[in-house]
N, C-alpha and C positions, 0 to 999 in steps of 0.2 A: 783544452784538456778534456780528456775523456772520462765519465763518472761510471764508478763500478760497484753495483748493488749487486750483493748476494740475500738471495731467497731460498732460506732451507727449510726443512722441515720433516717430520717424521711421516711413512709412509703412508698416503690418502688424505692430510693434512688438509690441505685445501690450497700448494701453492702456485696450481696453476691459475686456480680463479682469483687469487689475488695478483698472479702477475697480468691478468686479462683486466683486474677493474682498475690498477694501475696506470694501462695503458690505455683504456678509455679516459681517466679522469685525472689523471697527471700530467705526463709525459706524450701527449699529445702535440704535435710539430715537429717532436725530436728523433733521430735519427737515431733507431733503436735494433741492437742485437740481444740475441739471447743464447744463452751456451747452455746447454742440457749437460748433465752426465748421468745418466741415468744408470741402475744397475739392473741389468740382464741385457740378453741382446737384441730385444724388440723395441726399437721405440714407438710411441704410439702415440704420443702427446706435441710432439714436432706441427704433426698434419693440421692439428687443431688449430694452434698457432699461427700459423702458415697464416689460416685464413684470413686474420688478424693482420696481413700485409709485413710479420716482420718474420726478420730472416734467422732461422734457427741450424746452428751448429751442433748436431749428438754428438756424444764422444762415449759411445756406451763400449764401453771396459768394466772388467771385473770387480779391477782395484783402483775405489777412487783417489787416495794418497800416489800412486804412481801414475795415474791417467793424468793426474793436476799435471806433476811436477814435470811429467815425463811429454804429454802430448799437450798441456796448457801452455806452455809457451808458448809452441808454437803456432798453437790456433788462439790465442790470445794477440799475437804479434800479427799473425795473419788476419783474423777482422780489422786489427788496426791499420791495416795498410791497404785492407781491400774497401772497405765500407767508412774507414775514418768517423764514427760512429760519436755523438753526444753522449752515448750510454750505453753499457755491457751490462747488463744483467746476466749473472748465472745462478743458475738452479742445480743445484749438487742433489748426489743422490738420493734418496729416504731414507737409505741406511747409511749412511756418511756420519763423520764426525765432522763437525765446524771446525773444531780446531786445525782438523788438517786441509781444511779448503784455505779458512783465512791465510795461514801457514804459505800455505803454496800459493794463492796471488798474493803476499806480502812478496814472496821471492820473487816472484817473474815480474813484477809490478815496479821494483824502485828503477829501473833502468826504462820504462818507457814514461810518457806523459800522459799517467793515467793518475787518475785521486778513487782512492775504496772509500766511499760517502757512508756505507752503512751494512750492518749484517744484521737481518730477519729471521726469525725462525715460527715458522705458521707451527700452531697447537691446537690440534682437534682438544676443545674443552672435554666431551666426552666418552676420550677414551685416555684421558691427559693418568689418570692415576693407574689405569692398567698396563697401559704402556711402561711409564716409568715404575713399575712395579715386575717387567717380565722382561724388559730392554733397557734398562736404565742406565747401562753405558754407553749409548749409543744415543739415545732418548734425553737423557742428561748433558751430555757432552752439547747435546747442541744449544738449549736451551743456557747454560755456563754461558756458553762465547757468545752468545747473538747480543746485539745493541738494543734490538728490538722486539717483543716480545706480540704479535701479534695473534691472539684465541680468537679459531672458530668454530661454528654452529653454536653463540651461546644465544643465540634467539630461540633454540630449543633446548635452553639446560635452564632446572629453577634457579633461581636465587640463592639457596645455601650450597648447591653443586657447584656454580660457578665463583662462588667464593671460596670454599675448599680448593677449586681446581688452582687458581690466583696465587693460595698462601704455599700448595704443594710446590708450584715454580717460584715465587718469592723464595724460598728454601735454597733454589739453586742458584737462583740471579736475582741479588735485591738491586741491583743498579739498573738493570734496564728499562726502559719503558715498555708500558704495559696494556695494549689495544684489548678492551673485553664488552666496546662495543658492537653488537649486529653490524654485519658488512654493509647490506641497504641499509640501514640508517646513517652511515655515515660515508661523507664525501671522500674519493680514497685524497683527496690534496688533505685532509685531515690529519690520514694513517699518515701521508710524507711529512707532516708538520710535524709528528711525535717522533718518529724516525731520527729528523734533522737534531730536532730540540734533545733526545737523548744522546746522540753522537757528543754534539757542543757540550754536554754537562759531561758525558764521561772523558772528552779528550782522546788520547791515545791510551784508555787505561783496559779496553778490550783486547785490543789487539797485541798491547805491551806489559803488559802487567804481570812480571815473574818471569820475563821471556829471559834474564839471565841465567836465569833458574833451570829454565825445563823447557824454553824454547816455545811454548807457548800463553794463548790468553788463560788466563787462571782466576776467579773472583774471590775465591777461600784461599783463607793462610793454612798452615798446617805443610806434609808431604804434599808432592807436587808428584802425581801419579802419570804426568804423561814424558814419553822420552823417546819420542819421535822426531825425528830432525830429518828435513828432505831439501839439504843444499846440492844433492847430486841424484844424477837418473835412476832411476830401478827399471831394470831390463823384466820383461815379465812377456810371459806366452799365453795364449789363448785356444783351445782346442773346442772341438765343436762335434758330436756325435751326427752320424745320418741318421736320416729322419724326415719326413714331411715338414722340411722345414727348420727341424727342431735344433736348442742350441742348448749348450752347456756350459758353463764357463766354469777354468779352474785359473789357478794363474800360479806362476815359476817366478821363486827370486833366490838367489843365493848369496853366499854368505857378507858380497857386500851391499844389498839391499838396504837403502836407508829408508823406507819409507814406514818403518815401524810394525810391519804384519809380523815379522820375527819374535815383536816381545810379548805377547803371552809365551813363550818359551822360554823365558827370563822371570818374565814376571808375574809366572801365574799367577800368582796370589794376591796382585794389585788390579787381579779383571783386565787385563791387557787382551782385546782379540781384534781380530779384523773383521769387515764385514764378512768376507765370504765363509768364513769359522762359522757364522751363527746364521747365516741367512742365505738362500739359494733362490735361485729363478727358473722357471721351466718355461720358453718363449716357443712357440709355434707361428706360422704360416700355414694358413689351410683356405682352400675352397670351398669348405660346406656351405651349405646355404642354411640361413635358422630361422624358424618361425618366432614370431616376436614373444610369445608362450614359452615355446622349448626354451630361449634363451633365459626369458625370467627363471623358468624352472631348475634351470643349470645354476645359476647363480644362489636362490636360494639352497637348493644341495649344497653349494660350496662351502657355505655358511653353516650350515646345519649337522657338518656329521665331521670329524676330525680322521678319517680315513685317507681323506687327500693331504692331511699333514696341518702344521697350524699358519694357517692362509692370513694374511697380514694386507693383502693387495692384491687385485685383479685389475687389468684393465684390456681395451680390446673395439679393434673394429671389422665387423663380419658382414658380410651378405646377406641380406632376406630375400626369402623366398618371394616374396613380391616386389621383388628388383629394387628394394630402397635400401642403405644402409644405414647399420646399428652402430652407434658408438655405447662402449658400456666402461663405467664405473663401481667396483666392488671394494669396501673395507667391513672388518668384521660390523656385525650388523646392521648394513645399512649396502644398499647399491640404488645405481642409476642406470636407466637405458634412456639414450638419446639418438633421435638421425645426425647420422653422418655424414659427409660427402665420400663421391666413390675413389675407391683405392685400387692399385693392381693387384693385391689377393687381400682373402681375411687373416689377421693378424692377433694374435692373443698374448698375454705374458700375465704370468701369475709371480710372486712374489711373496717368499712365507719361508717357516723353520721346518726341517723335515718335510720336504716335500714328497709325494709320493707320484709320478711321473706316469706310470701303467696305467694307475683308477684319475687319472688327471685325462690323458688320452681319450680311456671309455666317456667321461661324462660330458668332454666337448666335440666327442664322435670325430676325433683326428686317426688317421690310418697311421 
């Protein structure tokens, strides 16, 4: 039987480095896939992986609730038949709702010989209160359904932050377990001992609990705000502007759509929206070549002026000028530049509200 973890988390979280220290410190021997869905049309996180010897499926769609329902089975059914794998890890997107991942592999899940062991959702501690203060249906939703509650950077949050941060997510999931140790200081077979240990204590009451209700996991009594149901496909398009590269995503569903972007149209009032309502992506391919300076200096701009719109995520890997390449990492305050290995062009994708695509252009010197 095959074991199916899900790693979610809000955008720049931290869940690639914990599916990396997973696969150093757990799941070592096992015959491991990983399913990306990323939202926008760059992926950029695939290649890293790669290096890591395991084999990565993107499935970057606009709309993660129809990308599940609609293209998860069948690339769900197809690693299982191509690779027969010990273990599916997927990583849904940063702007995703848990509810409708779990959702949709509950559905494509009871007909093959697969077991869903666990749902994670990585929590930047220090940005845990402004997030859920400016995306908290999106930011909340995940944090409700995950089993697992895994915070990080708290090796640089003091003492009263990162207990604040703890009691603001106790607020939305008192049942889950709760990792708010430093990632080096602990062994990841640790984080899967808390994982296992809270699965066995909740039983089926994440993934079942009010599903007569409302169809999904639910941890408060009270209205039950979600009323998405995705037992059938959503047909949905995708269109792409010219451009160096450049890609746009919108996506088409009509009026028998079940994958629930329809109800804020019903339910405005209960904060119904879909990702791509409140969050956009501008992905590029380019050639330039960047000094390791210029790039730092780009990044900090990004960060610093609300011109380009409100930037939530950058990632990217580009050319230097001295024939080596840059992998980079940007969330609000805070980035990374690391080498990369070489790729067939430079690749960029930003990820934010309001984006502003012209002063996005000038600042990474795209034609």
């Amino acid at each position: 039987m095959t074991e199916i973890t899900i790693i979610s988390g809000f955008l720049g979280a931290g869940k690639t480095t914990l599916i990396k220290k997973l696969l150093e410190e757990c799941f070592q021997g096992e015959k491991i896939v990983l399913i990306e869905n990323e939202f926008g049309e760059i992926g950029i996180d695939g290649g890293f992986l790669k290096d890591a010897g395991i084999q990565v499926n993107e499935m970057n769609s606009g709309c993660i609730c129809c990308s599940l329902v609609g293209d998860f089975g069948t690339a769900l059914k197809e690693v299982l038949d191509t690779y027969a794998p010990d273990r599916i890890l997927i990583e849904p997107s940063g702007v995703g709702k848990l509810s409708d991942v779990v959702k949709a592999v509950e559905n494509v899940a009871g007909s093959m010989n697969v077991h869903i062991d666990s749902s994670i959702v990585v929590v930047d501690g220090k940005k845990c209160k402004m997030y859920m203060k400016n995306f908290g249906e999106f930011f909340n939703n995940q944090v409700e359904h995950a089993g697992t509650i895994v915070i990080s950077r708290t090796q640089s949050m003091a003492d009263e932050k990162l207990e604040e941060c703890a009691a603001l997510l106790r607020e939305h999931n008192g049942h889950a377990a709760m990792i708010t140790t430093p990632w080096d200081e602990l062994d990841g077979r640790k984080i899967l001992e808390a994982m296992h240990h809270a699965e066995l204590e909740m039983g089926e009451y994440d993934h079942h609990h009010h599903e007569e209700a409302c169809g999904h996991a639910h941890h408060h009594g009270g209205e039950c705000e979600h009323d998405h149901h995705h037992d059938s496909e959503c047909e949905h398009g995708h269109h792409h502007h010219n451009g160096e590269g450049g890609h746009e995503h919108h996506h088409e569903h009509d009026e028998n759509c079940t994958c629930g972007c329809h109800d804020h149209h019903h339910h405005e009032h209960k904060g119904h929206h879909h990702a791509d309502e409140v969050f956009t992506s501008w992905g590029v391919e380019t050639a330039h070549k960047y000094t390791a300076e210029e790039l730092q200096q780009i990044l900090e701009e990004l960060g610093g002026s609300e011109k380009y719109g409100i930037i939530l995520r950058a990632k990217g890997i580009v050319p230097g000028t001295d024939g080596n390449w840059m992998q980079f990492d940007f969330v609000p305050e805070e980035y990374e530049v690391r080498g990369g290995s070489t790729d067939y062009t430079g690749r960029l994708c930003v990820i934010g509200s309001k984006l502003n695509e012209d002063v996005l252009k000038e600042l990474f010197h795209v034609v």
